[in-house]
C-alpha positions as CSV (number, residue, x, y, z in Angstrom):
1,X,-103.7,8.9,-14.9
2,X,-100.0,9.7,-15.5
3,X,-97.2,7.5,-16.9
4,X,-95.5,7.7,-14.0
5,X,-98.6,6.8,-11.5
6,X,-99.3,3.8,-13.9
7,X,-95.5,2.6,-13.5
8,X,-95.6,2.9,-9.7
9,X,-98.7,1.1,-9.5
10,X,-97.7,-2.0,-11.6
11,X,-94.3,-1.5,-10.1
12,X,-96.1,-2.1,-6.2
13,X,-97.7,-4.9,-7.2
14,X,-95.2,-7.2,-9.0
15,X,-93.7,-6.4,-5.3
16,X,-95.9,-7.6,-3.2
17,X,-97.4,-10.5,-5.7
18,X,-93.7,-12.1,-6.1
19,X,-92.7,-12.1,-2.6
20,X,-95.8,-13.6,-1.3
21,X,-95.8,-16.0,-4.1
22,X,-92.3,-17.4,-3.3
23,X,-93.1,-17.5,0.4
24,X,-96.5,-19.6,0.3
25,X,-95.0,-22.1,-2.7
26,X,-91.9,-22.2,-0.3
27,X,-93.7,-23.0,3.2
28,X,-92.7,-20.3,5.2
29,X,-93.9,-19.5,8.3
30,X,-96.9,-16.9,7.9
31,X,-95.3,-13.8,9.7
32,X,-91.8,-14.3,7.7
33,X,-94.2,-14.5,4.5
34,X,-95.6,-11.7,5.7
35,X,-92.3,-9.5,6.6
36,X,-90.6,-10.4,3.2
37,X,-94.1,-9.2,1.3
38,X,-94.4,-5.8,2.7
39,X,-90.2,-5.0,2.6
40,X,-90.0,-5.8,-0.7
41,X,-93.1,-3.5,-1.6
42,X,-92.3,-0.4,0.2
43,X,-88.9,-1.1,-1.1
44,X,-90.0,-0.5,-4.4
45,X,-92.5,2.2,-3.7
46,X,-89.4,4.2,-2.7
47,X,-87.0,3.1,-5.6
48,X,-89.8,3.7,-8.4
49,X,-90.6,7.3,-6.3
50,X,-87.0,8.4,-6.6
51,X,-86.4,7.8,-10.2
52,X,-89.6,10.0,-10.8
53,X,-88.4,12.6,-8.6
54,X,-84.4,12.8,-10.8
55,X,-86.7,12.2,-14.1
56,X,-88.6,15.2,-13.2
57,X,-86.1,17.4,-12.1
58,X,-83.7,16.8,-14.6
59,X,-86.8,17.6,-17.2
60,X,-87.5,20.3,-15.0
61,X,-84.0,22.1,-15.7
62,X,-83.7,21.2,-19.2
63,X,-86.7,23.5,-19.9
64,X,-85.5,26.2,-17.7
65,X,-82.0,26.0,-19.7
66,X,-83.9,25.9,-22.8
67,X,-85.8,29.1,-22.1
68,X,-82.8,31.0,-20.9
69,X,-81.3,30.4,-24.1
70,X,-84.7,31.5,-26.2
71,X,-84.7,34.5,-23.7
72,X,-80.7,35.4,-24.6
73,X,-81.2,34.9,-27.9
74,X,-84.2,37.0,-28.0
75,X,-82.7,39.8,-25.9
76,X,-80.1,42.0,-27.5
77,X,-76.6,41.4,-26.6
78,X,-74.8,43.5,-24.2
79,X,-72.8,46.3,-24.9
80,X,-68.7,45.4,-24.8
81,X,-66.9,46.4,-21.5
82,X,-64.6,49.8,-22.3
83,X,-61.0,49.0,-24.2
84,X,-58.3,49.6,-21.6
85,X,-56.5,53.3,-22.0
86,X,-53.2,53.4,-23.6
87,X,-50.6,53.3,-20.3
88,X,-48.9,56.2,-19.7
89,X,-45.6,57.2,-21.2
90,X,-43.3,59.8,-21.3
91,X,-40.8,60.9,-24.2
92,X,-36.9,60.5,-23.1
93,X,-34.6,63.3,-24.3
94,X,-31.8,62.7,-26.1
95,X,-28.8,61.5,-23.9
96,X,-24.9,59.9,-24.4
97,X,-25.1,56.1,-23.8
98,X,-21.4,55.0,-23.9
99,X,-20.0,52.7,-26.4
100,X,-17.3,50.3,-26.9
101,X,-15.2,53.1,-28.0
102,X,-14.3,55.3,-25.1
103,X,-15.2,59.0,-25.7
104,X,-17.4,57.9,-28.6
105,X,-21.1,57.9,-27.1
106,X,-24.7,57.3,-29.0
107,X,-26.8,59.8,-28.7
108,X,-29.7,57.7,-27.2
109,X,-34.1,58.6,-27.2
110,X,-36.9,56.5,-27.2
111,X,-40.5,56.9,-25.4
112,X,-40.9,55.2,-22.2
113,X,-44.0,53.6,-20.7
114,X,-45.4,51.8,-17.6
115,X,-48.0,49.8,-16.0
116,X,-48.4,50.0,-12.0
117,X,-51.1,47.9,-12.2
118,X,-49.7,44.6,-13.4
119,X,-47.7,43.8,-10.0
120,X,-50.8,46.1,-7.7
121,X,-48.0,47.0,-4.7
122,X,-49.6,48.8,-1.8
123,X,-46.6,51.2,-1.9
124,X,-46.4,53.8,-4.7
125,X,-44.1,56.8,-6.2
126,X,-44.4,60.2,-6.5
127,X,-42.6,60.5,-9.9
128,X,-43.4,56.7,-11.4
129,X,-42.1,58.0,-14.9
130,X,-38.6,59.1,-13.6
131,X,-38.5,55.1,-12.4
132,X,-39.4,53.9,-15.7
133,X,-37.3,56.4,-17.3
134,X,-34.3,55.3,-15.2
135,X,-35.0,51.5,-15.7
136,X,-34.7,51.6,-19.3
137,X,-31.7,53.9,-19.8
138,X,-30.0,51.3,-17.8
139,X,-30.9,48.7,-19.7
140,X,-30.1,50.3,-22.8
141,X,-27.0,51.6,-21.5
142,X,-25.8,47.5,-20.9
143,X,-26.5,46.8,-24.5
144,X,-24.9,49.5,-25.9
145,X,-21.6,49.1,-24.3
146,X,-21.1,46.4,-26.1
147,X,-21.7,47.5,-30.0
148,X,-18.9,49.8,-31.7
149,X,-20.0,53.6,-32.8
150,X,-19.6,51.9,-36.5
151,X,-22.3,49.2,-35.9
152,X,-25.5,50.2,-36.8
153,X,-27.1,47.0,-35.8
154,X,-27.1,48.5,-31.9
155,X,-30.7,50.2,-32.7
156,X,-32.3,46.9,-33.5
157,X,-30.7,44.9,-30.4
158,X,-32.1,48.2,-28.3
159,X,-35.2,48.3,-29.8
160,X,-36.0,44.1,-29.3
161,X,-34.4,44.1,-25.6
162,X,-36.4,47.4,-24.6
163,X,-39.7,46.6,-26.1
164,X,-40.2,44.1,-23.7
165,X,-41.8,45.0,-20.6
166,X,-39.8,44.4,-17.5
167,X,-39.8,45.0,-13.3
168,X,-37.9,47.7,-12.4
169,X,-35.6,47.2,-9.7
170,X,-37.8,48.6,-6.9
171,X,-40.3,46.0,-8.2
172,X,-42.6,49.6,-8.3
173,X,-43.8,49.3,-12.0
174,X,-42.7,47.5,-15.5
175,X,-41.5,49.4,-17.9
176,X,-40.6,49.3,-21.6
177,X,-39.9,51.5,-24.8
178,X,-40.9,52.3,-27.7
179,X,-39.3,54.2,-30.8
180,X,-35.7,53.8,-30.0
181,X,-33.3,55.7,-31.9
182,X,-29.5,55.6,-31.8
183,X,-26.9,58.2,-33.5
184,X,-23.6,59.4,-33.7
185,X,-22.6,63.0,-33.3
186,X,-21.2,65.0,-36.6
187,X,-18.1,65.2,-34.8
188,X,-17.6,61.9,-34.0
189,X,-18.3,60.6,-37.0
190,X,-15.6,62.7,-38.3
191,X,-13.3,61.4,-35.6
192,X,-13.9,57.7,-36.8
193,X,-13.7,58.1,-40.4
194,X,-10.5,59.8,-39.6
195,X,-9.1,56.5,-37.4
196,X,-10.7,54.4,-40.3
197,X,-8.4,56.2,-42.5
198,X,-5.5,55.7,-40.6
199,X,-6.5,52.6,-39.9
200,X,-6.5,51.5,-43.2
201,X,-3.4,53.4,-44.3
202,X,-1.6,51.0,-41.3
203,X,-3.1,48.1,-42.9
204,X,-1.4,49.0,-46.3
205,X,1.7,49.8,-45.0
206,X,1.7,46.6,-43.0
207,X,0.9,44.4,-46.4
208,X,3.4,46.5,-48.4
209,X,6.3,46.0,-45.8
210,X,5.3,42.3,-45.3
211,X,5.0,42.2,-49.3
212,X,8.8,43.8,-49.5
213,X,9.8,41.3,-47.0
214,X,8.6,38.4,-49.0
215,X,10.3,39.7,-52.1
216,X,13.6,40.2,-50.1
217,X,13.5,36.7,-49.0
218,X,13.2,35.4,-51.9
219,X,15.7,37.5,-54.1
220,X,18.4,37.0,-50.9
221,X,17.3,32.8,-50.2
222,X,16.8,31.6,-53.5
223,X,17.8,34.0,-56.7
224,X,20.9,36.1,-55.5
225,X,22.5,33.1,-53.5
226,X,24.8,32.4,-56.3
227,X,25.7,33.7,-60.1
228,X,24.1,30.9,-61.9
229,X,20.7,31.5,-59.7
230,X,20.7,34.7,-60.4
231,X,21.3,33.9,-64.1
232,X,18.2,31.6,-64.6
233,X,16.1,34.1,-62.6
234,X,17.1,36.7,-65.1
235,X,16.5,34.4,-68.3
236,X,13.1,33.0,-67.0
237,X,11.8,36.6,-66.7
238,X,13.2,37.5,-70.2
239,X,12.8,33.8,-72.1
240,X,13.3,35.4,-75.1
241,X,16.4,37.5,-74.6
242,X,19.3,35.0,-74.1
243,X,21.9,36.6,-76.0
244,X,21.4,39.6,-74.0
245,X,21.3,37.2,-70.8
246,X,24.6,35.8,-72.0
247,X,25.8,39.3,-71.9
248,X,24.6,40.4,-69.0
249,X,26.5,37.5,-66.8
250,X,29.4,40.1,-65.4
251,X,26.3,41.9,-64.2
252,X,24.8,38.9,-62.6
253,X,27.7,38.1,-61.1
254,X,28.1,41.8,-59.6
255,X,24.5,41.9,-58.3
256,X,25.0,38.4,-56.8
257,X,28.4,39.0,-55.0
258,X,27.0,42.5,-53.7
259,X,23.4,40.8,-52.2
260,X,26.1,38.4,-50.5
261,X,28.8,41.0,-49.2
262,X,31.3,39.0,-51.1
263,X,33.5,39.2,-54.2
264,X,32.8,38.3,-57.8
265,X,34.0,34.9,-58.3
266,X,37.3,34.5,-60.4
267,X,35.4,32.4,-62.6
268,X,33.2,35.4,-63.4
269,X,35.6,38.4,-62.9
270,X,36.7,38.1,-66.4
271,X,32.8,39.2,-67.7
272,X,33.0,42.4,-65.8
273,X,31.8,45.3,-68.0
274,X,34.7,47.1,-67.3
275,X,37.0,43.6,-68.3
276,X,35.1,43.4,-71.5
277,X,35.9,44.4,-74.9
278,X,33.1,45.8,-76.5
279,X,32.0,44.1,-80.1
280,X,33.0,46.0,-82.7
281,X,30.1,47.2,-84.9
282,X,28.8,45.0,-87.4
283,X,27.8,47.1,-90.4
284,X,24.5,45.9,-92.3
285,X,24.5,43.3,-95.1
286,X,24.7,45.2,-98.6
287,X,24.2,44.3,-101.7
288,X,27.5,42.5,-102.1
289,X,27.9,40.5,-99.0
290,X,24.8,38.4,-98.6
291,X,24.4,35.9,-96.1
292,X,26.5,33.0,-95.7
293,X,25.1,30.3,-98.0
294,X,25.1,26.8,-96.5
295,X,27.5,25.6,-99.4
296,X,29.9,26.9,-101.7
297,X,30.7,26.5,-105.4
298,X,34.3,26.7,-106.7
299,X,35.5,28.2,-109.9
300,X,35.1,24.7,-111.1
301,X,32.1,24.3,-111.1
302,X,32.0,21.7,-108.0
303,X,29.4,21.9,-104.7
304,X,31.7,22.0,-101.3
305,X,29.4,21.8,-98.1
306,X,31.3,23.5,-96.0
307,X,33.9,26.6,-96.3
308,X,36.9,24.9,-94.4
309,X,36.7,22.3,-96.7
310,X,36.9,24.5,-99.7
311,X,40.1,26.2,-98.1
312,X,39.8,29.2,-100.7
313,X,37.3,32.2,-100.3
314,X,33.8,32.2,-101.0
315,X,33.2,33.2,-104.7
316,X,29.7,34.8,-105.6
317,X,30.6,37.2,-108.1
318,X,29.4,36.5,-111.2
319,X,31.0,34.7,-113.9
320,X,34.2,37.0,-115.4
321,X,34.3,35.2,-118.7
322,X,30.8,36.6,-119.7
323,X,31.4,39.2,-122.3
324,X,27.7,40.5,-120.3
325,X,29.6,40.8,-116.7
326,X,32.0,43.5,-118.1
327,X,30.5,46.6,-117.2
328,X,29.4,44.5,-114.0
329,X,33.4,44.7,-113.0
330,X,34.2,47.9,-114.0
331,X,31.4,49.6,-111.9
332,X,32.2,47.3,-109.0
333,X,35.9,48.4,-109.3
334,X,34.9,52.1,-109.5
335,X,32.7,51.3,-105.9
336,X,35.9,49.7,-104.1
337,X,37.9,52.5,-105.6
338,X,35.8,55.3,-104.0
339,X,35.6,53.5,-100.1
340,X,39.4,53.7,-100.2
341,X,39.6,50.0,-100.9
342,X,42.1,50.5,-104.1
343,X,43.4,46.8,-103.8
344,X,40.1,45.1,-104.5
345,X,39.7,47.8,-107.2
346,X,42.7,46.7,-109.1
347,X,41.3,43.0,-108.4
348,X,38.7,43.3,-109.8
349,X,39.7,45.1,-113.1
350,X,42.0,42.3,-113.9
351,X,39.5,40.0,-112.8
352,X,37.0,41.5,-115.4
353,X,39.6,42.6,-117.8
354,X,39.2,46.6,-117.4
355,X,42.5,47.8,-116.9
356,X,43.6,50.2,-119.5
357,X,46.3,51.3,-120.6
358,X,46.7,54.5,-117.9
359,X,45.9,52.5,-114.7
360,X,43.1,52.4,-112.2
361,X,43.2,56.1,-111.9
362,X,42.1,56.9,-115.6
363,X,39.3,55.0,-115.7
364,X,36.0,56.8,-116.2
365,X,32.7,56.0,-114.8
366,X,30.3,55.0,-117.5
367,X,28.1,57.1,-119.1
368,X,24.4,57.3,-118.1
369,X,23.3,55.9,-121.8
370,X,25.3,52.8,-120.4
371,X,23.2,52.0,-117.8
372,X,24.9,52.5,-114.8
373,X,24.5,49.9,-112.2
374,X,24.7,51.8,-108.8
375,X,23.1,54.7,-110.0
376,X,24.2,57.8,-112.0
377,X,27.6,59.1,-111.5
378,X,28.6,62.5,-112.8
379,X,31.7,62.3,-115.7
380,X,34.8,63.3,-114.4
381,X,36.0,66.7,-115.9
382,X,40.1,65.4,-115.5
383,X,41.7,64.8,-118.7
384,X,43.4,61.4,-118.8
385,X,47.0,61.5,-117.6
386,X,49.7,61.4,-120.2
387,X,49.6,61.1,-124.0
388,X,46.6,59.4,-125.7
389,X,43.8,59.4,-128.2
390,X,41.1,62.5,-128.2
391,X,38.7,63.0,-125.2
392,X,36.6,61.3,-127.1
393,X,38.0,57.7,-127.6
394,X,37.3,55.0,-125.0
395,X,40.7,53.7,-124.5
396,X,39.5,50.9,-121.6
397,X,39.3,47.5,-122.9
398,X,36.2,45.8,-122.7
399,X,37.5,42.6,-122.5
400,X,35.8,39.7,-124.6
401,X,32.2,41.7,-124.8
402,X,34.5,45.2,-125.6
C-alpha cells in the first residue's frame, strides 16, 4: 500500500468518525447527523485526492527537468550561429570640404559604410552607397566649416561625429565612417604661412608704434614739460655724471623749449652752448704744483687752516736756508728759465742765493757728476759774457752750502 493510499484512508475516516461523533454527543436529529457525516467525508476524499494529484505532478516534472538537463549535459553543445558579415562600405575620394577661411578648403576622405537592415523599410535604392556617401560628406562638411585651415584638431572632431552611425535623411539607411583624414593643399599651406607672416609683421608694427607712442607720451607729459624735468630725467639715467649734467643744462633747456614749440627761458638762455665760454684747459698736476693741502704753513713755522686766512701764498718749497736745498734752487731756476717764465727764475735764485755775478743768463746747468735733479742737461758751449775767471772756474755762489 502506498503512502499516499494510507493518508487518504486515515484521512476518510477521522472524517466520518468526528462528524458523527459530534452529532450523536450533541442530539441531532438522525438525518442532519447523517448529512453532516457524509459531507464532511467526501469533503475530504476530494481535498486529500487533489493534494496527491499537485504532489505527483509537480514530482512528475521535476524528473522530467532533471533528465533534460542530464540529456543536455550529455549531448554535445551546438555549434554557434554564423558572425554577422562586415556591412558594406565604400572608399570616398578625396574632395574640398570648405573651411572657415574662404578659398582655403580641406582636402576631405574617409571610408563610408551602411546598414539597411537596422530600420527594414519596404522601399529601397538603387545606389544605397551614393546615399551613405552623400550623408556623411554633409555632415562632415557642417563640422568642418567651423575649424580654421591651421587647426589640426578638425580630424579628430570629424573622426568622433562621423563614427557614429546615423539615419540618413531619406530615413533609407544609417551610415557612418571610418578612417577620416583631413589636409591642406601644398599651395595653401603656402598661402597661410605667408598671411601668418604678415600677420605677425602687423602685430610687431602695431606693438612698436604703440611702444613709440608710450615713450612719446611720456618724454612730451612728464620729462620734456619743463627744464628742470628734463634735468632730473637726464641725471637719473646718468647718476653718476652730474658735473656733466650741470653742463649739459643749456642743452636741456634747448631740448625742453623745442618738445614745447616755445623759447628757452631767460633764466636758461645764458647756458646756451653758443653763450658759454668754454673752460680753459687745466694742464695736469706736475711735480711742483701738488694738490691743495687742507692747511698751510708759513715761513714761521705756524699751521693756518685755511689760505684766506694766511693772506700770503702757499709756500711748499723747501727750506732756502739749507746749505742741501742749493742745487734744489738753481735747477728749479734753470726749469722756469727755459718755459719762458724768467721772473720766477730770478725769484728763485735770490731765493736760494744763486745769482752770480753775470746774471740769470750765465748761469750753467750743472754737471752730470752733480746729480742733476730733472735729468741730464747737455753743458752749454757759450762762453760767459764779459770778463771773468777761466772756463774752468765756477763763478756762481753756492750760498751757505757753496
Amino acid at each position: 500500500m502506498s503512502k499516499d493510499t494510507t493518508e487518504t484512508i486515515a484521512g476518510g475516516a477521522i472524517a466520518f468518525l468526528v462528524p458523527l461523533c459530534v452529532g450523536l454527543a450533541a442530539g441531532w436529529p438522525v438525518w442532519i447527523t447523517a448529512l453532516a457525516t457524509v459531507t464532511v467525508f467526501l469533503l475530504t476524499l476530494w481535498g486529500l485526492h487533489s493534494y496527491h494529484f499537485r504532489t505527483e505532478q509537480a514530482r512528475l516534472r521535476a524528473e522530467n527537468a532533471y533528465r533534460q538537463h542530464m540529456t543536455a549535459q550529455q549531448a554535445p553543445p551546438p555549434p554557434p550561429p554564423p558572425a554577422p558579415g562586415p556591412p558594406p562600405s565604400r572608399v570616398v575620394a578625396p574632395m574640398s570640404l570648405p573651411s572657415s577661411l574662404e578659398g582655403i578648403p580641406f582636402t576631405f576622405g574617409c571610408t563610408v559604410h551602411w546598414d539597411p537592415a537596422e530600420l527594414r523599410l519596404d522601399r529601397g535604392h538603387a545606389d544605397p552607397a551614393a546615399v551613405a556617401t552623400a550623408a556623411v560628406v554633409e555632415r562632415a562638411r557642417e563640422i568642418s566649416q567651423a575649424h580654421h585651415p591651421d587647426d589640426d584638431a578638425v580630424v579628430h572632431a570629424l573622426a568622433a561625429a562621423l563614427g557614429r552611425p546615423a539615419a540618413t535623411p531619406d530615413r533609407l539607411l544609417q551610415a557612418w565612417a571610418t578612417d577620416v583624414k583631413t589636409q591642406v593643399g601644398q599651395h595653401h599651406r603656402e598661402h597661410l604661412n605667408a598671411l601668418a607672416t604678415l600677420r605677425r609683421q602687423q602685430q610687431l608694427q602695431e606693438q612698436r608704434i604703440a611702444n613709440q607712442r608710450v615713450v612719446r607720451a611720456y618724454l612730451g607729459d612728464e620729462v620734456l614739460t619743463d627744464v628742470g624735468s628734463t634735468v632730473v630725467w637726464w641725471l637719473a639715467r646718468n647718476e653718476e655724471e652730474v658735473r656733466e649734467t650741470v653742463d649739459l643744462i643749456g642743452t636741456l633747456a634747448r631740448l625742453s623749449a623745442a618738445a614745447n614749440n616755445s623759447e628757452v627761458d631767460e633764466l636758461f638762455r645764458h647756458l646756451l652752448p653758443e653763450n658759454v665760454t668754454p673752460r680753459p684747459a687745466v694742464p695736469p698736476p706736475s711735480f711742483f704744483t701738488p694738490p691743495e693741502p687742507a692747511f698751510f704753513v708759513d715761513a714761521a713755522g705756524e699751521v693756518n687752516p685755511a689760505e684766506e686766512e694766511r693772506g700770503g701764498k702757499v709756500d711748499l718749497l723747501p727750506d732756502p736756508d739749507d746749505s742741501q736745498n742749493s742745487l734744489f734752487g738753481h735747477q728749479l731756476a734753470d726749469l722756469a728759465e727755459r718755459h719762458g717764465h724768467a721772473d720766477l727764475a730770478q725769484e728763485y735764485r735770490e731765493r736760494y742765493r744763486t745769482v752770480d755775478a753775470t746774471g740769470p743768463s750765465g748761469s750753467a746747468a750743472p754737471s752730470e757728476e752733480q746729480g742733476g735733479f730733472f735729468g741730464h742737461e747737455p753743458p752749454s758751449t757759450e762762453p760767459p759774457a764779459g770778463n771773468g775767471p777761466s772756463d774752468g772756474e765756477d763763478r756762481r755762489d753756492w750760498g751757505a752750502g757753496g
